[in-house]
Structure formats: C-alpha cells, structure tokens
C-alpha angles and dihedrals in degrees: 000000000000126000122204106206101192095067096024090245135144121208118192134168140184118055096350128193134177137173132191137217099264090058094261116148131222119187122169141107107283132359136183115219118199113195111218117252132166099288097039109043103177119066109240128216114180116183128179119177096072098282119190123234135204116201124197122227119195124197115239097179087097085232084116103242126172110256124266137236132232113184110196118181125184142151087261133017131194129185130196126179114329107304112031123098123180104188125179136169120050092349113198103174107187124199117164087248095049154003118231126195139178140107100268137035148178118195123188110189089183099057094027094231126128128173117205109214142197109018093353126191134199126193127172119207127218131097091289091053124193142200126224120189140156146106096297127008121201118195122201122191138173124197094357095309130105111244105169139015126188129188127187138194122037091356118183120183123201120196135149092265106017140060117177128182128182141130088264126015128181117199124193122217138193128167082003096298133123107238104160144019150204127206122179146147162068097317098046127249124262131192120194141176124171095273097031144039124184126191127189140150083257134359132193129196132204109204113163114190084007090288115124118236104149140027121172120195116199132202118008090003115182116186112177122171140168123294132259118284116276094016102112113204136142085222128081127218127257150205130180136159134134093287127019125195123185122188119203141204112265109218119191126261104255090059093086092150093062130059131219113277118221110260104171133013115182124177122189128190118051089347117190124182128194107177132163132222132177131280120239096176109039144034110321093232086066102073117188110259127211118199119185138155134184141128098286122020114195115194117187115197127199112191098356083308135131108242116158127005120191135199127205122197131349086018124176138159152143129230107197118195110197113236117276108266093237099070086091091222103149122231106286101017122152108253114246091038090095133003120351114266106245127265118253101268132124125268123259119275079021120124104231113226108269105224126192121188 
C-alpha cells in the first residue's frame, strides 16, 4: 500500500480487499481510494483488473430479513459513496431474482435504481424465465425485489407465453414474475407467439403468475393467426379494428408444459374479420371463407376453435363456400358451364356467424 497525502489517496496492490462501512465488499487486483475532504464529499474507489463486488442490500420493509447480495463483476469498477457503482467493460450484475449484462452500468443502492447500458440484457430467474434486451435498460426495486424493468430502444421481451417487440417496453414485476407489460412506440409494438402475432400502436398485456390472460391493443390494432385445424390454406386469418382485446384461458400454476389458449378476440372500431373453416364439400385446399365488418366484432373460440363471430352495428359480411369437386368443372372454367358453384352458405357441421345490426 502506498498513500499519497497530498491528495488523501491510497493506493494498494496485490489481493485487495476492501470493505465499507455499509458491509460492501471490493476484491481485485489493484484499487485507488480517495478519502473525502471538503472539496471532494463523497469517498472515491476506483478498481481496473476486473475486480468483483458484494453489495449489500438491507431490508427496509421493517419484516427483519437478513440482508441480500447483489455480485457485480466488470473490466473497470468505480465506487462512489455508499451506494454508487460505475461499472464498464463485460458487466454481469447477479441478484438471486435476475442476471444483468452490458457493457456499462450505474447502480444506486440507495435508490435502488440501476441502467444497463450498451447491448443489455435482462433475465429473471425462477422456474417461468424471461429475457430483457434493448438499447437501455432501467431497474427499479423496492426492498430488495425487482418490481419494474424498462428497455428502450429497440426493447424486445421473451417469456413462455409472450414475446413483445417495440421501440419501449415496461414490464411489471412481483415474487420475481413477470406479471404485466407495456409495449409502445414509433415502430409499432408486436406481440407474437408461434400461432399469433398482434400490432398496434401500443399493446398491454395482463399476465398474472406469468401466465398470459389478457393483451389489449390499442389504435390501428391487426391480429392475424393461424388458421383452424384441418382448413388448409397458405393464408392466415385476421382480425383489425381501432381497439383489439383478446381473453385467454387461465391454466393453473402447476401446467407448465401448455400455453393459454385464446378464448375471446373483440375488435371495436371499424372492425373487419377474414377467417377460414373447413370445407366439407369441395377440395381441402379451398377452405370457406367468411368475410364481415361492423363496428364490434365479437369471436368465441372452443378448443382453439372458432366458434361464433358476431357482428354489432352496420354489419355486413360474406361467407363464400368453393364449388363441390365433383362438379367436374375443370380449373378456369367458366361458371354455368357445369354444375352450378355453389351459394354462400356454411358448410355443413359448420356454426354460421351470428350478426346483430
């Protein structure tokens, strides 16, 4: 150790470790203490050589819990006060709810705030995971738990059931699950999963336990999926309108291996609808197609099904049934040569739209 009085530093090397008042721990190679004096208020560590440090998290919820860790490791650390890390260079920050990466961090203990800077990354931890990334990510905690995570730009979210991308997105966070989200922006926000995808110019979904049950798109909102089991079509269905609304399945906690399936969509607001079923009559690959608009659409599913749509106010629609295959008609004839194509009704063993003006 050498000290430097002029400017009240310390300067050691070799295996250091030092420890402040508040219990926080600093281990490394070599570190520069700087003692506060009148001109400089604030006590000052600075540490290169990747040096690892323990922060000490005390409960101020008054329940008398022991007090929590947080590691962070990085290229180059700096400490300020008690509660201040600058940290730059291959960040991992490690808390028992969540892993944080990037290549520069701040970190307020006392505030419990942190922004994740340069290529972040966000993962809870628990048995539903999730993935946080964009250009900045902000943490807010209380009493030692995450309670909120926001990444913008570019923010992309990753959770069992959801995926969300948009230019910012806010998720909410309680007993280290995700349990709401915000999705906003320029670009538009999407959500997607394998079988849906929804854009508006903002989405929020409600997701209690990590287990989706809600998600409200709001202003020019588009949802399209796959289509029904057994229709075969190269086209997906869709849905828009002004506002869309989509209620899911909750499945209890302990069916970890199965995802909500989609009970209720309603659009409202120059709603339109274009959904397939399957043809009972014709080739398979000509599915019936039902075409409606209105004000409010309402679709019912059973079994991941479609199995009502109705449709409230100014409604009108088409539903189109191909021609049977056996009219022997051949591909661009002109209809009324054969058989005549078939009338727009459903196909048998098919629910018609119910539609209400």
């Amino acid at each position: 150790m050498t000290y430097y009085q002029g400017d009240d530093h310390l300067h050691a090397e070799g295996d250091v470790v030092a420890v402040q008042s508040n219990g926080s721990t600093l281990r490394g190679p070599t570190a520069d203490y700087y003692r506060s004096t009148p001109q400089r208020p604030l006590t000052r560590m600075f540490a290169p050589g990747r040096p690892t440090v323990t922060l000490v998290q005390k409960d101020t919820s008054g329940r008398g819990r022991p007090p929590d860790t947080a590691h962070v490791v990085a290229n180059t650390i700096t400490m300020e006060g008690d509660s201040l890390v600058y940290a730059s260079g291959r960040v991992e920050i490690t808390r028992p709810d969540l892993l944080a990466t990037g290549d520069s961090a701040f970190m307020d203990s006392g505030r419990d705030f942190a922004r994740l800077m340069r290529q972040p990354s966000v993962q809870g931890k628990g048995t539903r995971a999730f993935t946080l990334t964009g250009g900045v990510i902000d943490v807010y905690s209380r009493n030692r738990q995450v309670e909120r995570v926001v990444a913008t730009p570019k923010g992309h979210a990753l959770s069992k059931d959801l995926e969300l991308v948009a230019d910012s997105i806010d998720l909410r966070i309680q007993g280290n699950q995700l349990q709401r989200a915000f999705a906003w922006g320029v670009g538009r926000a999407h959500s997607i999963s394998p079988d849906r995808e929804i854009i508006a110019d903002s989405i929020d979904a409600i997701m209690p336990g990590q287990r989706i049950r809600e998600v409200r798109a709001l202003r020019n909102a588009y949802a399209e999926s796959n289509p029904d089991s057994g229709v075969v079509s190269t086209q997906r269905d869709w849905m828009s309108g002004d506002t869309l609304v989509a209620h899911f399945d909750s499945l209890v906690a302990a069916d970890t291996a199965s995802k909500p399936r989609i009970r209720e969509i309603v659009a409202e607001g120059n709603a339109r609808s274009f959904y397939q079923m399957k043809n009972s009559k014709g080739l398979q690959t000509e599915p019936t197609v039902n075409y409606v608009r209105g004000r409010i659409i309402d679709i019912i599913f059973e079994n991941a099904k479609v199995a009502t749509v109705t449709v409230t106010d100014k409604a009108t629609g088409v539903l189109i049934e191909p021609a049977a295959a056996s009219t022997g008609e051949k591909p661009g004839a002109i209809p009324g040569k054969g058989k005549p194509p078939a009338t727009a009704k459903p196909a048998t063993g098919v629910k018609p739209p119910v539609i209400s003006r």
